[in-house]
TORTILO-970206 format. One line per field, with one value per residue (C-alpha): y negated, z, x; chain. Coordinates in steps of 0.1 Angstrom, whole numbers. Example, Ala and Ser with C-alpha at 12.3 -4.5 7.8 and 13.67 -1.06 7.14 Angstrom:
<pts>
yy = c(45, 11);
zz = c(78, 71);
xx = c(123, 137);
cadena = c(A, A);
</pts>
This chain:
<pts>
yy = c(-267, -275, -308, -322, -341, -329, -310, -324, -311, -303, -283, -254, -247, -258, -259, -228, -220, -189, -207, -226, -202, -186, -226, -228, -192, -203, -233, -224, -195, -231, -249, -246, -280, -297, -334, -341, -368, -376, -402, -401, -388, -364, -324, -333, -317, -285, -280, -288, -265, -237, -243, -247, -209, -206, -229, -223, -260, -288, -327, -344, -379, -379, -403, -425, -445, -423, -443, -437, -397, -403, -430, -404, -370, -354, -323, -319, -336, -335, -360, -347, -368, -375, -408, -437, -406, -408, -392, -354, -351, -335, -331, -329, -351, -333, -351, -352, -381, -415, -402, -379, -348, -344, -325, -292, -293, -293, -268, -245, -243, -237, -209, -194, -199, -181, -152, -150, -114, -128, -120, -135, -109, -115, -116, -141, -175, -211, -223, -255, -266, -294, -315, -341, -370, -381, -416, -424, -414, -433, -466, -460, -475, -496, -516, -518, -538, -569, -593, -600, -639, -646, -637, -618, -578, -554, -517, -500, -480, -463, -452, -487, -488, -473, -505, -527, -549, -554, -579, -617, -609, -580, -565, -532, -522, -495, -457, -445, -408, -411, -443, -455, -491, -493, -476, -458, -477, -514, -528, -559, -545, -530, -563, -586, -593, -601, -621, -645, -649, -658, -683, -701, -701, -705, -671, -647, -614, -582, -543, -517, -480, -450, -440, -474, -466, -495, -529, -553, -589, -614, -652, -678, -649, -639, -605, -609, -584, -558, -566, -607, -594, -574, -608, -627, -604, -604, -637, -649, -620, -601, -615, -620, -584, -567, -538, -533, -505, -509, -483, -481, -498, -528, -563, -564, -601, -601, -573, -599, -629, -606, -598, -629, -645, -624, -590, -559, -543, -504, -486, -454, -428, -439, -420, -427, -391, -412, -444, -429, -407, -437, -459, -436, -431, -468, -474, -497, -525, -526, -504, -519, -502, -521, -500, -517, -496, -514, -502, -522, -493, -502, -493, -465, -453, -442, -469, -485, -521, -527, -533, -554, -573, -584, -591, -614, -626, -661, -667, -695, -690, -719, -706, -674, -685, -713, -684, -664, -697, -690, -663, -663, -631, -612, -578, -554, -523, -490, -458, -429, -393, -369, -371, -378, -361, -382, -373, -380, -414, -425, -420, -445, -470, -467, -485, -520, -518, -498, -506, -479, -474, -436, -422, -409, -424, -444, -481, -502, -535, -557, -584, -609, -612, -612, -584, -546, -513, -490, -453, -426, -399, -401, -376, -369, -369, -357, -391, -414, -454, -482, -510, -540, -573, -607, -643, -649, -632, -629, -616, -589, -578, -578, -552, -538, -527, -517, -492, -479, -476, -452, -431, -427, -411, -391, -376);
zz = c(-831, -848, -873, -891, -868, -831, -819, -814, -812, -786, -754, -752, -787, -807, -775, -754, -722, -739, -768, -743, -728, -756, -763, -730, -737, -767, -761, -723, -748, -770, -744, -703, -693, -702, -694, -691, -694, -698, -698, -682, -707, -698, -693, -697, -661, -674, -704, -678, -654, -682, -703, -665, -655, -686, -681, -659, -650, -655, -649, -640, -648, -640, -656, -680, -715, -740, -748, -715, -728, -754, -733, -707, -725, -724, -741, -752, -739, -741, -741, -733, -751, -780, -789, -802, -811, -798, -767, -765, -783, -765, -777, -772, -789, -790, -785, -785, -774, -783, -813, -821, -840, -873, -895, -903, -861, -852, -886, -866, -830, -848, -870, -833, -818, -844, -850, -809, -798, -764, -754, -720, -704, -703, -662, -662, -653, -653, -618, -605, -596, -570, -590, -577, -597, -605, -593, -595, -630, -639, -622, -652, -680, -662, -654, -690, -697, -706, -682, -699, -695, -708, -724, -717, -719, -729, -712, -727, -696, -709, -700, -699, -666, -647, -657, -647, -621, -659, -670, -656, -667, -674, -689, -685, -664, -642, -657, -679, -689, -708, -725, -710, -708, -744, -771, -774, -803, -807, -843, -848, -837, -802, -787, -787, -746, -758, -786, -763, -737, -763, -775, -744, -728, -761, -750, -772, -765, -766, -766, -760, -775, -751, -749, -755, -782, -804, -798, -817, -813, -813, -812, -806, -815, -845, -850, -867, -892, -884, -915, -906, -870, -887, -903, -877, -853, -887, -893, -855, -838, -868, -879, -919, -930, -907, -919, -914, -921, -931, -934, -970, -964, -955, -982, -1007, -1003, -966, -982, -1006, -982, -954, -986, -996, -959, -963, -940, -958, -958, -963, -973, -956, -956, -928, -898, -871, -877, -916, -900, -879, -903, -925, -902, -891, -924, -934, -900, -894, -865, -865, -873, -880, -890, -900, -875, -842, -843, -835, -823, -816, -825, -804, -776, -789, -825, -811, -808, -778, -773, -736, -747, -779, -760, -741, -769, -784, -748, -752, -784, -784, -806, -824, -840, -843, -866, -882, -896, -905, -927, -952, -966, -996, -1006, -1002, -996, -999, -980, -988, -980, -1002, -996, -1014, -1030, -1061, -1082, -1081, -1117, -1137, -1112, -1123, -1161, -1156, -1136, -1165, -1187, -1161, -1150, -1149, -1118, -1091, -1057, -1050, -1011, -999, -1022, -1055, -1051, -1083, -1082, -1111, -1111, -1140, -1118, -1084, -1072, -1063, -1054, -1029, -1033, -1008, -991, -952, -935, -911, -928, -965, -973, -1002, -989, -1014, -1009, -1035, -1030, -1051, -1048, -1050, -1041, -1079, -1093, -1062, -1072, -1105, -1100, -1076, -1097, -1121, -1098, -1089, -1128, -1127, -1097, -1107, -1140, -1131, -1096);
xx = c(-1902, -1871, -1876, -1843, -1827, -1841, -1867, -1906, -1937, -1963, -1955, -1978, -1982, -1947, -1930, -1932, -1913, -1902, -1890, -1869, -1854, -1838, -1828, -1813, -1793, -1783, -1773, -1751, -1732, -1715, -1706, -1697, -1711, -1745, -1755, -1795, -1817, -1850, -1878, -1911, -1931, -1955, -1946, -1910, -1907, -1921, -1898, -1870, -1874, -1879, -1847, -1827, -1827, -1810, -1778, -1748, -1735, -1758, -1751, -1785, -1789, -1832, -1854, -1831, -1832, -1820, -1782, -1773, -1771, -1747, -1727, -1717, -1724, -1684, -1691, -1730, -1762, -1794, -1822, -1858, -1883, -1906, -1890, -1920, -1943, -1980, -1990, -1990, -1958, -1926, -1888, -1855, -1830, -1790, -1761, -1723, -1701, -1716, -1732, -1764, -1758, -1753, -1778, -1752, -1745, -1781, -1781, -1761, -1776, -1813, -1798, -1783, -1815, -1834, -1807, -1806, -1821, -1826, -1862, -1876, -1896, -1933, -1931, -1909, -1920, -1908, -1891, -1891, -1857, -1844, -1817, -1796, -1793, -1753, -1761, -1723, -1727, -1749, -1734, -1707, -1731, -1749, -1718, -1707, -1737, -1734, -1753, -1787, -1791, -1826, -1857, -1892, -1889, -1916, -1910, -1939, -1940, -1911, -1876, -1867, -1884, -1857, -1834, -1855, -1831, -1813, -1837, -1851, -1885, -1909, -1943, -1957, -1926, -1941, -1936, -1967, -1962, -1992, -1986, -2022, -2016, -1992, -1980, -1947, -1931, -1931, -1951, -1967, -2000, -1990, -1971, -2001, -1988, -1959, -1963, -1986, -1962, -1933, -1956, -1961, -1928, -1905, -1880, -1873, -1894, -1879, -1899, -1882, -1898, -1910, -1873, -1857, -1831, -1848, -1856, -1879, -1874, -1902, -1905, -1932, -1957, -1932, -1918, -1882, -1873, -1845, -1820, -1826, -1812, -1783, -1773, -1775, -1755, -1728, -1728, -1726, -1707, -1687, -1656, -1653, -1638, -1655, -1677, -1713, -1741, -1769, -1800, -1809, -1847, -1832, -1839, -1815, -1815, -1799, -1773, -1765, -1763, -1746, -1717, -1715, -1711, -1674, -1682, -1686, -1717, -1724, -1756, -1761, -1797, -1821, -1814, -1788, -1771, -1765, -1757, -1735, -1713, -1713, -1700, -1672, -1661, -1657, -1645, -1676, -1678, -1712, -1745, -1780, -1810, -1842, -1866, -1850, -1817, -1788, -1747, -1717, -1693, -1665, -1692, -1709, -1719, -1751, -1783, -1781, -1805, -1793, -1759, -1771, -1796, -1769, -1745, -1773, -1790, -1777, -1790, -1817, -1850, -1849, -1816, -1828, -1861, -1845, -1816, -1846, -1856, -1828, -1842, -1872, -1875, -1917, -1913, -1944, -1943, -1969, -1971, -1987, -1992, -1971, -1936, -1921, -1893, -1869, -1858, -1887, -1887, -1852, -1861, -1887, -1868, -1841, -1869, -1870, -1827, -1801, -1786, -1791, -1782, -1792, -1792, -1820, -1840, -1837, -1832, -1834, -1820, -1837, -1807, -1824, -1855, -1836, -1861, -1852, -1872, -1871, -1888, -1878, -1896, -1900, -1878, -1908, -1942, -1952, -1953, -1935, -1924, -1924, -1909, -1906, -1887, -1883, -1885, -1924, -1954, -1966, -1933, -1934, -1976, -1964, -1932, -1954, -1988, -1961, -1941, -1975, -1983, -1951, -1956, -1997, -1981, -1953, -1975);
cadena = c(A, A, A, A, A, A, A, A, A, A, A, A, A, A, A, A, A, A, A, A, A, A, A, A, A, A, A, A, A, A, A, A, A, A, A, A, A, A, A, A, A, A, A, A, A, A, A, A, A, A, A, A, A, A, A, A, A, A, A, A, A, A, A, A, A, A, A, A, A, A, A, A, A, A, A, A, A, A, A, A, A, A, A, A, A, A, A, A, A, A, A, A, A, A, A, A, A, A, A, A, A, A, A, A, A, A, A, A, A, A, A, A, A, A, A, A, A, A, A, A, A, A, A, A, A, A, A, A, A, A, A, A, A, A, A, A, A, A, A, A, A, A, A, A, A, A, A, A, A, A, A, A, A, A, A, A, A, A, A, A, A, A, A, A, A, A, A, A, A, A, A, A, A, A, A, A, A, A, A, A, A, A, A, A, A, A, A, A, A, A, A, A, A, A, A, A, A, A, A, A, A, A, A, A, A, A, A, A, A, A, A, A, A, A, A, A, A, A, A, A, A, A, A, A, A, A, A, A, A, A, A, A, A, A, A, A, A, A, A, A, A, A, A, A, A, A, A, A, A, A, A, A, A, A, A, A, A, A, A, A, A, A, A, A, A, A, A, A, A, A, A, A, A, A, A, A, A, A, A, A, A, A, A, A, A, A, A, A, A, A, A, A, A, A, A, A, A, A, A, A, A, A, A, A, A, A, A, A, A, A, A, A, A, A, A, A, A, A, A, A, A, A, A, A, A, A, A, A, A, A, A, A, A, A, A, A, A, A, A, A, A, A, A, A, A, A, A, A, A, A, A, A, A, A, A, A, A, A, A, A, A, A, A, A, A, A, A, A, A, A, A, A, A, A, A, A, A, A, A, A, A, A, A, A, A, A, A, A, A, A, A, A, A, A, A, A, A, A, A, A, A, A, A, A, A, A, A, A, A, A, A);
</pts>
């Protein structure tokens, strides 16, 4: 049940009440106090009340949106949920103050849990427990954020439906543990409501995922690209020095633009546990990622769109697509099954440049043709991502046919 950064899977089969018991063991042996969340997704009450029994001093904060974990976690937390997944999928997300764990902590409470010789006996069953939920707790982040002034806001049925009073206007804001009525993650194809409503009122729309740690941002019917949002929020509310990360699939051409606008931009491996890391070592004001994460450090290092939704609130859409206007490059995106070795991969690039940026992935930056490269593996599927970037949408099928010229021979 354990994946690399959290664990997911399906409650019955992946994950058993057994299973989290011996979690729950494990987990009440590291530390004395535990802080819980968790949205509304379906069975999440069941693989509560059986890792409970197993943990001594508990602070409930019910049905939240998973930043408001991190926000108030002292010691360790936990966030039951599946994320964006489809339906049917459970998990359980770990955290520490304002950050996710790292992959060698999460590393380390898996390698208890398996080594644990705790065995539930077969008798013993799940309980149902009655919590009371630290409402004064809870009041703590809620007043830290800032006051959302405008726009249209797209719950997904999600966690972000216990924030509602947060926001002027909403869609699909009632709970949906079975994600009936919409998907869990916000893409182009899910937000069709949305989209229509930005289109006849002229606000800037904003959809939240099942367990609203991301945010996509759409206008007049347009969904804006997460690096154009990183540059905006550098150029518009980062002073010039101040350092940014970036996730590594983010265009090349807004790293450029974001560099050469005076911040400092970082790369760092998809992933907030990367982001994260990264951003503490450069000592980072800000942390972007192109799916919908986004983190004013100085608030929390952990994703949190609440916070940066009301950062941004009163920023009007014309602005906002007329920024977007500044930038030229065509980026093609694919995904095909299998991965690659890297090795043979980078002895091919070295024929087209020899300027690499290497993270988790290979990105070749092709400086004569203003075009770059992106090949990494997904962290989740067995699946390999290619991006290609450059100034015209021949130039891009060009590099692109070719990079699939490459991976057809060396696969």
């Amino acid at each position: 049940m354990f994946t690399s950064r959290d664990i997911r899977g399906f409650y019955g089969s992946d994950i058993t009440d057994d299973k989290l018991k011996i979690l729950g063991m494990v987990l009440n042996k590291s530390v004395k106090q535990i802080l819980i969340g968790m949205d509304y997704r379906d069975q999440n009450d069941k693989i509560l009340n059986a890792i409970l029994p197993s943990l001594d001093k508990i602070i409930y904060l019910g049905n939240v949106p998973t930043p408001v974990v991190p926000f108030l976690t002292e010691k360790l937390g936990i966030m039951i949920t599946a994320s964006h997944n489809p339906p049917g999928y459970n998990g359980i997300k770990f955290f520490k103050p304002k950050r996710i764990l790292y992959a060698n902590e999460l590393q380390e409470i898996k390698e208890k849990y398996q080594n644990a010789l705790i065995t539930p006996k077969e008798t013993e069953k799940s309980q149902k427990i009655d919590l009371k939920i630290d409402e004064d707790l809870l009041r703590r982040y809620t007043i830290s954020i800032p006051e959302i002034k405008d726009g249209i806001f797209d719950l997904c049925g999600g966690a972000a439906c216990r924030f509602i009073d947060l926001f002027p206007i909403t869609i699909f804001n009632k709970p949906d543990p079975l994600f009936k009525f919409h998907a869990p993650e916000p893409t182009n194809e899910t937000l069709d409501q949305l989209k229509t409503k930005t289109i006849k009122t002229e606000k800037i729309g904003y959809a939240f995922d099942g367990d609203a740690d991301r945010v996509a941002v759409i206008i007049k019917g347009q969904v804006i690209p997460g690096d154009i949002l990183i540059a905006y929020t550098a150029e518009h509310y980062l002073k010039e020095g101040s350092r940014l990360i970036l996730s590594f699939d983010c265009s090349q051409e807004v790293f450029n633009y974001i560099q050469d606008s005076g911040r400092q931009p970082f790369y760092a491996s998809v992933g907030q546990n990367f982001l994260i890391a990264e951003a503490i070592k450069r000592k980072a004001e800000f942390i972007g990622e192109y799916s919908g994460h986004y983190s004013f450090t100085k608030f929390m290092f952990y994703s949190d769109p609440f916070y940066f939704i009301g950062r941004i609130s009163g920023t009007k859409p014309q602005d906002l697509l007329d920024f977007q206007a500044q930038f030229h490059n065509i980026v093609l995106r694919e995904r095909v099954n299998g991965r690659v070795d890297y090795s043979l991969l980078e002895q091919e690039l070295e024929k087209l440049t020899d300027q690499f940026v290497l993270l988790d992935g290979i990105k070749a930056i092709l400086t004569n043709e203003d075009a770059s490269i992106l090949i990494r593996h997904s962290q989740s599927e067995p699946i390999t991502r290619i991006n290609v970037e450059a100034k015209n949408m021949q130039l891009t099928k060009e590099i692109f046919d070719k990079i699939k010229e490459i991976l057809n021979k060396i696969t």
